[in-house]
C-alpha positions, 0 to 999 in steps of 0.5 A: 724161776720165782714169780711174785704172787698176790697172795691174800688181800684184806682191808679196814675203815674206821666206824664213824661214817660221815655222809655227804648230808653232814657237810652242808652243816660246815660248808656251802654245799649240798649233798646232790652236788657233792655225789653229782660231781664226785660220785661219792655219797659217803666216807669213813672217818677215824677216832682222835685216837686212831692213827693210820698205823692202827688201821693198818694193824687191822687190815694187815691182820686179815690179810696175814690170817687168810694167806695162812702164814705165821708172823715169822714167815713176813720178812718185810714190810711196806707201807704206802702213805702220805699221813704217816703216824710220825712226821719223820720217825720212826716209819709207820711200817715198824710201827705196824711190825711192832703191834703185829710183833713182828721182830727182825723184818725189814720194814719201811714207808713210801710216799707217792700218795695215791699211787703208793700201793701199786708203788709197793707192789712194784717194790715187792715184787723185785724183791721176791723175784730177785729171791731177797725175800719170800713174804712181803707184807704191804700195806696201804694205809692213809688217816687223810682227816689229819691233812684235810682242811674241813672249811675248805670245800673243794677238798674235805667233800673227796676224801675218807680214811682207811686201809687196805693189806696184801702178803706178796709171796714167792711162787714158781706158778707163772698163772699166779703171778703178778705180770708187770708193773709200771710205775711213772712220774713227773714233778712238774706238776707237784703243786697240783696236788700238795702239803706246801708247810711242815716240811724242810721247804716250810718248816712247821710254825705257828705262821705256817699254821695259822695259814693252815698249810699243813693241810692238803691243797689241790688244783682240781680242774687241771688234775681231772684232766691231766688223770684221765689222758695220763691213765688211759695212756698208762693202761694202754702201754702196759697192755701193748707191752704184755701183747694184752687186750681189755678183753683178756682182763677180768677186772679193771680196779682203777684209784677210787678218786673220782667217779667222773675220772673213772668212767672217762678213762673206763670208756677210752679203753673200752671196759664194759661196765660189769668189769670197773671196780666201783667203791668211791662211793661209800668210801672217797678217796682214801689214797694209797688204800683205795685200791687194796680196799677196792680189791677186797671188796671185789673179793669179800662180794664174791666177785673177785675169784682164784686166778682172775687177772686184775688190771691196777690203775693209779694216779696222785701227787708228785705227780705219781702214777702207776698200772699193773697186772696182777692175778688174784692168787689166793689158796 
């Protein structure tokens, strides 16, 4: 029987760090506030020169060098992002396959904003298992900078820009595999986090840009809250359905959006604090990168180890929302 299995991991963010300090210069806020209320003290940001597909180039490269593959073994591509390099085409993903120079692979984007990895996850795993493919290169990769409205403080203080990669290839090793993918959402709640112009609902004008609705706006209370019960019931779901507990997980790897979230939902399911992956703090909400940038954190720290089982947790616009287990089944 095929199984799907993470085979390699790798991530990038761009030089430019711009700390909770440089924010009191732009808007009223202080940099105590910003870490006691979010748990962030620091973000990366890209160049003007930068779009997302090149940080996606890089942490691709990484993550293809250490699954020990040719470019030609990569037979698809998927892309998790909500600030792709074109607003409608060509995708990012071809965009990456052609600076890796990768030719002939089916590559595509997919839009569930912070969920977007364990989305592309779920996508390559049903094409591994269903034998349609046999390396799946995904990628989560997010320039927020271009879609935050820097005098707007309840927002600009949350978010970072980076990218994160992971080869899924096709084994027959059960103990490699990546067990369940759940992935959910609900569109009621779409204005808790959204881009309302530029789209075919307001399509881009110099009014809609001058009401700057080109930028990402949130209702930050009401997602707090609606986050933490949703994870926490995610997570319970997809243990009770694998017959698993918190103790048989190895590593608790939740979205890096906020550090009050993950500590709330880290406590109803019972996660000791050596288990929770933490990086919000030196990189922000990077969206569809953050955990695949978590991941290789865990794993560039010596932390993460062959075959320990990961238990993935994500929530973002769309409402989206998503959870897996998955072992780490690097050579």
């Amino acid at each position: 029987m095929l199984y799907a299995s993470l085979k390699s991991i790798g991530a990038y963010v761009p030089n430019s760090i711009m700390s909770n300090k440089d924010f009191e210069k732009i808007v009223d806020t202080t940099e105590e506030w910003i870490e006691q209320r979010t748990g962030i003290k620091q973000r990366h940001i890209a160049s003007k020169d930068q779009a997302t597909s090149d940080l996606a180039y890089e942490a691709a490269k990484v993550a293809i060098q250490r699954a020990n593959l040719e470019l030609h073994d990569i037979d698809a591509i998927i892309c998790a992002t909500i600030t792709p390099d074109f607003f409608c085409m060509p995708s990012t993903a071809c965009v990456i396959a052609d600076k890796l120079g990768i030719k002939f692979a089916t590559a595509f984007d997919i839009s569930a904003a912070c969920s977007g990895f364990v989305y592309a996850l779920g996508i390559a795993k049903s094409f591994i298992e269903s034998g349609m493919k046999k390396n799946v290169l995904i990628v989560g990769a997010e320039k927020m900078s271009s879609i935050v409205d820097y005098s707007d403080r309840a927002t600009c203080v949350l978010f970072g820009d980076g990218a994160g990669a992971a080869i899924i290839s096709s084994t027959d090793d059960k103990a490699k595999a990546i067990l369940d993918v759940k992935t959910s959402s609900d569109g009621e709640y779409q204005d808790f986090l959204i881009t309302k112009g530029c789209g075919s609902r307001n399509p881009c004008t110099k009014e809609m840009l001058d009401q700057k609705k080109q930028f990402l706006k949130m209702k930050g209370n009401e997602t707090f809250k609606l986050a933490v019960n949703t994870l926490t019931k995610d997570v319970k779901e997809i243990l009770k359905t694998n017959s698993l507990s918190s103790e048989d997980i190895d590593f608790f790897i939740p979205h890096q959006a906020n550090l009050r979230i993950i500590d709330a939902v880290g406590k109803k399911l019972n996660f000791p604090n050596e288990k929770i992956v933490l990086t919000v703090s030196k990189y922000g909400n990077t969206s569809a990168a953050s955990i695949p940038m978590a991941i290789n954190d865990w794993y560039e720290s010596g932390k993460l180890q062959k075959n320990n089982l990961m238990l993935l947790d994500t929530f973002g616009g769309g409402l989206t929302w998503g959870s897996a287990l998955v072992h780490f089944a690097i050579d």
